[in-house]
C-alpha positions in Angstrom: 138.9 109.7 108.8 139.7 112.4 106.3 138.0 115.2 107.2 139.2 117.9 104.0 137.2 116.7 101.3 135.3 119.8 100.9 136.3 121.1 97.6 135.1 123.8 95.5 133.9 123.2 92.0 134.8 119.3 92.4 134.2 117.5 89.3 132.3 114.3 89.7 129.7 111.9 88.3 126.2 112.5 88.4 122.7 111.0 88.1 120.4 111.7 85.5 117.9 114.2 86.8 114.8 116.0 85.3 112.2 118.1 86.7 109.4 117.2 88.3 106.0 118.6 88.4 104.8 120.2 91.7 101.5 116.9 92.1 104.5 114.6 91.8 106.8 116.2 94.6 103.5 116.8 96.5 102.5 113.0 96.0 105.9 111.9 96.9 105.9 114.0 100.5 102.8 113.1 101.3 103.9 109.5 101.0 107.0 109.6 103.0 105.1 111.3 105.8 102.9 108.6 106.3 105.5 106.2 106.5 107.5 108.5 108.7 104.6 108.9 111.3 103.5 105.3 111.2 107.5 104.6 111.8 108.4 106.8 114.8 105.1 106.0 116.9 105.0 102.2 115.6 108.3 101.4 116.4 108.5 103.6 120.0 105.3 101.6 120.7 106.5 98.3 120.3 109.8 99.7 122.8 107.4 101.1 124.5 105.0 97.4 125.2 108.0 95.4 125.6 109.1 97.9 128.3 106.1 98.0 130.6 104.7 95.1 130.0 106.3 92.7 132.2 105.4 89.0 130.6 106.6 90.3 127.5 110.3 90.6 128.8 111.3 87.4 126.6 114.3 86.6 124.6 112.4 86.7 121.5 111.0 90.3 122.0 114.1 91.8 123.3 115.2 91.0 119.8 112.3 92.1 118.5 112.6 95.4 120.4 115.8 95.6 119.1 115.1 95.7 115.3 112.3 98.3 116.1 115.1 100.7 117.6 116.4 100.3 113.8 114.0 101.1 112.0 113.3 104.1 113.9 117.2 105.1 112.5 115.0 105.1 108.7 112.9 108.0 109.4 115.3 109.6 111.3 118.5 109.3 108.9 117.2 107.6 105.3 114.0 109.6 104.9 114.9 112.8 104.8 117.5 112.0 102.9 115.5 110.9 100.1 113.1 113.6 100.2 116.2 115.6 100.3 116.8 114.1 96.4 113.1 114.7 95.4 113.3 119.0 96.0 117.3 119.7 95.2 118.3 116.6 93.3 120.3 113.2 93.7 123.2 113.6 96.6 122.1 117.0 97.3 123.4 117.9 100.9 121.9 120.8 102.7 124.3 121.8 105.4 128.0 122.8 104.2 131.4 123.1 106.6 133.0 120.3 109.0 129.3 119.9 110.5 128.0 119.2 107.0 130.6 116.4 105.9 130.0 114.8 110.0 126.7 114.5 109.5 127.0 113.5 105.4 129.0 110.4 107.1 126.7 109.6 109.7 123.5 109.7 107.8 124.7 107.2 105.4 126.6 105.1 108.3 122.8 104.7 110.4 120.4 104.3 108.1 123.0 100.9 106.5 123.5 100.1 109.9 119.9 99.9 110.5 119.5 97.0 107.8 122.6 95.1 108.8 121.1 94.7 112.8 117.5 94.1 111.2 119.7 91.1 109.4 121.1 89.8 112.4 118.3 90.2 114.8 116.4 88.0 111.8 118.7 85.6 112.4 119.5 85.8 115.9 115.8 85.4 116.1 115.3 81.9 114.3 118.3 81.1 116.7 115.8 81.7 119.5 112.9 79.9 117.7 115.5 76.9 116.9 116.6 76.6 120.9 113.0 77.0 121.8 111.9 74.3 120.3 114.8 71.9 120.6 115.8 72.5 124.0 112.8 74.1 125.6 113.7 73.1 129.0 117.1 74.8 129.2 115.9 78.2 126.6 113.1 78.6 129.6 116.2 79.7 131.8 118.5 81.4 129.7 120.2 84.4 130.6 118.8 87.7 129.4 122.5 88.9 130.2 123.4 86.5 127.1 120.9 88.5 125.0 121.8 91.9 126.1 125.6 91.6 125.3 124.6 89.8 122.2 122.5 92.7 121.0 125.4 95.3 121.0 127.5 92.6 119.2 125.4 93.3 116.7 125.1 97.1 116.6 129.3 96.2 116.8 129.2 94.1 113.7 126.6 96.8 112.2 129.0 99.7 112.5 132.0 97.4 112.1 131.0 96.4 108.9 129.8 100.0 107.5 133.1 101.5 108.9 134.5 102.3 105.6 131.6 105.2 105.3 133.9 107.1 107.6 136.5 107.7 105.0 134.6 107.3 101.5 131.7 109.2 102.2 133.1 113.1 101.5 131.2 116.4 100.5 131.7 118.4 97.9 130.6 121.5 96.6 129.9 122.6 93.1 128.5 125.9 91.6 127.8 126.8 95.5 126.2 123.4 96.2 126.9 120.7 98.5 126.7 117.3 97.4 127.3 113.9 99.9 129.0 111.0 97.8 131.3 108.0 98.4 135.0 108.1 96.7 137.0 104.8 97.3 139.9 107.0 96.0 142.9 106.6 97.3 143.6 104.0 97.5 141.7 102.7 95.1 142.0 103.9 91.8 138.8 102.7 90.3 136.0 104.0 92.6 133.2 101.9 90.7 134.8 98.6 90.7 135.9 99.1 94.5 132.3 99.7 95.3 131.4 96.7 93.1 133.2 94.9 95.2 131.9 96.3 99.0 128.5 96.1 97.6 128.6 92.1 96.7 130.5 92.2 99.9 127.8 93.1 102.0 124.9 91.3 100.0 126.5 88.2 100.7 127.1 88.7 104.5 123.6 91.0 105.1 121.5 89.0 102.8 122.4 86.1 101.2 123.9 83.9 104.6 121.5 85.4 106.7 118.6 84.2 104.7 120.2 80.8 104.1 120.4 80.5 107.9 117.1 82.0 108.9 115.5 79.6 106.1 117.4 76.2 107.5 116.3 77.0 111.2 113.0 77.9 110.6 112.8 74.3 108.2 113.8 72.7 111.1 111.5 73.7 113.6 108.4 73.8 111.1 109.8 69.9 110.9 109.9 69.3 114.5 106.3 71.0 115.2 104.8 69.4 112.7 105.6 65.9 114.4 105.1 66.8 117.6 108.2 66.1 119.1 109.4 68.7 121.4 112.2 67.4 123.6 111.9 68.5 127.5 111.4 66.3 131.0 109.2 67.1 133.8 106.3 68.3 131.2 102.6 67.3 131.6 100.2 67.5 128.8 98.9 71.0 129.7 102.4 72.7 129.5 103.2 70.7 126.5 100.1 71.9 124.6 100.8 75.4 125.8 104.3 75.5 124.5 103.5 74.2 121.3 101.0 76.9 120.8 102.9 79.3 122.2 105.9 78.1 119.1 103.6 78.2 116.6 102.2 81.5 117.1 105.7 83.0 117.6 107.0 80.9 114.5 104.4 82.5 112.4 105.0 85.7 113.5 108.6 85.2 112.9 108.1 83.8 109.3 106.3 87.3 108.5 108.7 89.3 109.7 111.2 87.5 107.7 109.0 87.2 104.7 108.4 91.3 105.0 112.0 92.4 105.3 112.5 89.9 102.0 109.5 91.7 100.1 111.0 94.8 101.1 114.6 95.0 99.8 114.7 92.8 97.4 113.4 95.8 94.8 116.4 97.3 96.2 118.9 95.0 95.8 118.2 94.2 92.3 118.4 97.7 90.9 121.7 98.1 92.8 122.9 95.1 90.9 121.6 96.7 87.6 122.9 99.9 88.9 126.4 98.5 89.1 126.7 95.3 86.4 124.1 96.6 83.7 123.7 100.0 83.5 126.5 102.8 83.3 127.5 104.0 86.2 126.2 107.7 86.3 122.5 106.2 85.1 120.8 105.7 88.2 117.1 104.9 86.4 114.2 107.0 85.8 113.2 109.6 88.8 109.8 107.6 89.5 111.7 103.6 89.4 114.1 105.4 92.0 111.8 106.8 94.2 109.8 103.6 94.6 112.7 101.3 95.0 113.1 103.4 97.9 110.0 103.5 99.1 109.3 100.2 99.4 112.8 99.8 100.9 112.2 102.4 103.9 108.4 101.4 104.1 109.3 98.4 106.0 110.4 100.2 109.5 106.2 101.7 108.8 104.8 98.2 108.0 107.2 95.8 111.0 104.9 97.5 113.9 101.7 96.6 112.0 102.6 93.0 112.0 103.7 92.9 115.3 100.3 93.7 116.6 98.4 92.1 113.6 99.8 88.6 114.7 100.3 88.7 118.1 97.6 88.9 120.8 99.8 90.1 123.5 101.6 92.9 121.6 98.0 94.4 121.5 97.0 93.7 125.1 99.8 95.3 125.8 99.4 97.9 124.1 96.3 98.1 125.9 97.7 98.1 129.4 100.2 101.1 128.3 98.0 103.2 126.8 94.8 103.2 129.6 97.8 103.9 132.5 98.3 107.0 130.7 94.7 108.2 131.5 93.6 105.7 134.6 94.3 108.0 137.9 97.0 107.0 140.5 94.7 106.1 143.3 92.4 104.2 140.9 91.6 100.5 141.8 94.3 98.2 140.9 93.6 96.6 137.5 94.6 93.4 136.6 96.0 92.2 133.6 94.6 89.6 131.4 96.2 86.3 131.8 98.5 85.7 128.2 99.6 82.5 126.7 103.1 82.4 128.6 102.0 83.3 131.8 99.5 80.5 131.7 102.6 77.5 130.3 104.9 79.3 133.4 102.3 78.2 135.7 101.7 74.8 134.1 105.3 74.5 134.3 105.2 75.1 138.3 103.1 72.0 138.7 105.8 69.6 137.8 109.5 71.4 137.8 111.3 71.8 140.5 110.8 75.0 143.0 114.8 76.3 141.4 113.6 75.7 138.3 110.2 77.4 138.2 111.9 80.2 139.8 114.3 81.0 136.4 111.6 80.8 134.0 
C-alpha cells in the first residue's frame, strides 16, 4: 500500500459543484439523520433479538444478523461521507497527514464492503431457504459451526474483493485542502478506463450473479411450496403443516429483503453506468440527482430493520422480551415467553423422530 500520496497542489479532475442554499443543506441533514438513527438502533436491535432471544438462534437469522452488522458500516463510514460532500464539496476530506489518507482508505473499503456481504448473505440466504425446503430433514441439524465460518468467508471475499482500495484510493491536497480520490495510476495509464473496468467487474460478481442465483432458488422453492411437496420421513401432518408455514413466512420475508436491496441500488448503479459510459468523466450530474442516488442507496441499512419486524412475528416478540428485561427487576417472577412458530414444529417433530434426532434440531 503506498502510503505518500499526499501531495501539495495536485492537479486532478473534479466534479461539477455549485452552491447551495442554506434550506437545501438543512433539508439534506435533516434527512441523513433520520436515516442514520433509524440505522444504528434498527440494525443493533435486530443483533441485539437474535442475540437473546434463544429460538431465534437459526441459520436463516444468523445471516440475517449478519447483513445487519453491514449496514450498520453505512452510517458509520458512507454517511458522513456524503454529508461530508454536501458542506465542503465532492471528495472533500476533513483530516490531513498519514491518519487522514488511513482513514480516506478505509472509509471507502467498509462502506463497499458493506454491499458486497449484504450480496452474499442474499444469496447465502436463498441457499438456506433452498435446503430448507428440499431437504428439511437434514437442514433441521445442520451445523451452526458451517454458518459461522461461512459468514467470515464472506467478510473475506468482501475485503478480498475491494482490496485494490488500499492502493488507489490516495489524498491529496490542493489550495490547503484535502481531497480522498481513487488513481489506478501506475500501473495503469488510463485511470478511467481501469476503473471502467473494476466497476463492471464488480457489478457482475455483486449484482448481476448474485441476483440470477437468488432469483433461480427462490423459483424453485415458490415451485416446490406451491405443490406441496416437501421431501422429509418421520413427519406427521402437524409438523408438516408447521413447516410449510413456517417456509412461507420466511420465503416472504426473504423475497422483501431481496426485493428492497434491488429497489435500493439499482438508482445507483445506473448513474454509475451513465457516470462512466455516457457522461464525461468529471460530470458527476446535478448536485440534487447525486444526493438522491445516494440517499436511496444508504437508506436501505434504515429501511432492512423495518421489514424485519414488519413481516416477522417473532422479530417483534422478541423484541418484546429484550426490551421489558431491561426494566422487569431481577427477583421478579419468572416470565415466560410466548410459544413461536418453530418452537411449536420442534415439538411436533419430537413426536415422531428419533430421541438423537430431536436432540439436533
Amino acid at each position: 500500500m503506498n502510503l505518500t500520496v499526499l501531495v501539495q497542489n495536485a492537479s486532478f479532475p473534479q466534479c461539477e459543484t455549485t452552491n447551495e442554499t442554506a434550506d437545501s443543506k438543512a433539508g439534506k441533514t435533516v434527512a441523513y439523520a433520520i436515516i442514520m438513527l433509524m440505522s444504528l438502533i434498527g440494525n443493533f436491535a435486530i443483533v441485539l433479538v437474535i442475540y437473546k432471544t434463544p429460538r431465534l438462534r437459526t441459520t436463516t437469522n444468523f445471516l440475517i444478523a449478519n447483513m445487519a452488522v453491514s449496514d450498520l458500516l453505512l452510517p458509520l463510514f458512507a454517511m458522513p461521507r456524503t454529508m461530508t460532500a454536501v458542506y465542503f464539496g465532492a471528495n472533500r476530506w476533513m483530516i490531513a497527514g498519514s491518519f487522514g489518507l488511513v482513514t480516506c482508505k478505509l472509509a471507502a473499503l467498509f462502506q463497499d464492503v458493506s454491499t458486497a456481504v449484504s450480496t452474499q448473505s442474499l444469496v447465502l440466504i436463498a441457499a438456506d431457504r433452498y435446503y430448507n425446503v428440499f431437504s428439511p430433514v437434514k437442514a433441521a441439524v445442520m451445523s451452526f459451526k458451517a454458518v459461522k465460518i461461512t459468514i467470515s468467508l464472506v467478510w473475506f471475499n468482501a475485503v478480498l474483493l475491494h482490496s485494490p482500495y488500499f492502493y488507489i484510493y490516495r489524498l491529496y491536497v490542493r489550495d490547503g485542502k484535502a481531497y480522498c480520490l481513487l488513481n489506478w495510476s501506475p500501473p495503469f495509464p488510463d485511470d478511467n478506463q481501469a476503473q471502467k473496468i473494476y466497476f463492471v467487474l464488480l457489478y457482475i460478481l455483486l449484482f448481476i450473479l448474485p441476483l440470477c442465483t437468488i432469483a433461480s432458488l427462490y423459483s424453485a422453492v415458490i415451485l416446490r411450496l406451491k405443490r406441496h411437496q416437501i421431501p422429509g420421513q418421520h413427519q406427521n401432518e402437524n409438523a408438516r403443516k408447521l413447516r410449510e408455514k413456517r417456509n412461507r413466512a420466511v420465503l416472504q420475508l426473504s423475497v422483501v429483503i431481496v426485493i428492497v436491496f434491488v429497489l435500493c441500488w439499482t438508482p445507483f448503479t445506473t448513474y454509475a453506468f451513465l457516470k462512466f459510459f455516457k457522461w464525461n468523466s468529471p460530470f458527476c450530474g446535478s448536485k440534487h440527482t447525486v444526493f438522491i442516488v445516494y440517499f436511496v442507496a444508504h437508506s436501505i441499512s434504515a429501511i432492512n430493520p423495518c421489514v424485519y419486524f414488519l413481516f416477522s412475528s417473532s422479530y417483534r416478540q422478541g423484541l418484546k422480551e429484550v426490551f421489558s428485561c431491561f426494566f422487569c427487576d431481577v427477583s421478579s417472577s419468572r416470565v415466560f415467553p410466548v410459544i413461536g412458530d418453530e418452537e411449536l414444529e420442534m415439538r411436533a417433530r419430537a413426536r415422531t423422530f428419533s430421541t438423537r434426532d430431536f436432540l439436533h434440531l
